[in-house]
N, C-alpha and C positions, 0 to 999 in steps of 0.2 A: 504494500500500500504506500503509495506515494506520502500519507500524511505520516507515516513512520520517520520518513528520511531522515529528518532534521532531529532525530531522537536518536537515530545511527553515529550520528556526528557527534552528536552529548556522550553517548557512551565512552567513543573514542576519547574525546578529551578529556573526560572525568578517569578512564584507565590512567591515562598519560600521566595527569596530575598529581594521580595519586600513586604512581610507581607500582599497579597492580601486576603482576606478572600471568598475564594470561592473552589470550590471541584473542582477537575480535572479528568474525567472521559474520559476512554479511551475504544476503541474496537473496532471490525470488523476482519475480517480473518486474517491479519497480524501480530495479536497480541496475547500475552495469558495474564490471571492473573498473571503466573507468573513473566511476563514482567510486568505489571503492578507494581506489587510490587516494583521490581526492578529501577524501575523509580521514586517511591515514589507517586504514580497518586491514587486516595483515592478511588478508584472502578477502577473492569473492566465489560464491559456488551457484553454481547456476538452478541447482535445486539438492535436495536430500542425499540423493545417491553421491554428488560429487562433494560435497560438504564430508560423507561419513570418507570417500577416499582420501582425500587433503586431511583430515586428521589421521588417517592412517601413518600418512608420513610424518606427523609429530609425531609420534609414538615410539619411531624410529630415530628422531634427534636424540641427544641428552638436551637435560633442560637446561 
């Protein structure tokens, strides 16, 4: 939902802020990568299935 976005963006900054150590991952039809970006959010997935692979490979980092 488009009227989400700007709540996307709060989240981001409020991680930032506050030195939370965790990813922020964003998507669904309202959104692109490139908003992504734009928001500073450390993934975008284009739906569910691609969200659960892109965590796959954090799993695989160390933290």
């Amino acid at each position: 939902m488009t009227t989400t976005m700007p709540e996307m963006e709060t989240v981001v900054k409020l991680r930032d802020a506050q030195r939370i150590p965790t990813k922020v991952i964003i998507g669904g039809a309202a959104v692109t990568e490139k908003f992504a970006k734009e928001i500073g959010a450390d993934a975008y997935a284009k739906d569910a299935m691609e969200t659960a692979e892109y965590i796959k490979t954090l799993q695989r980092e160390p933290f």
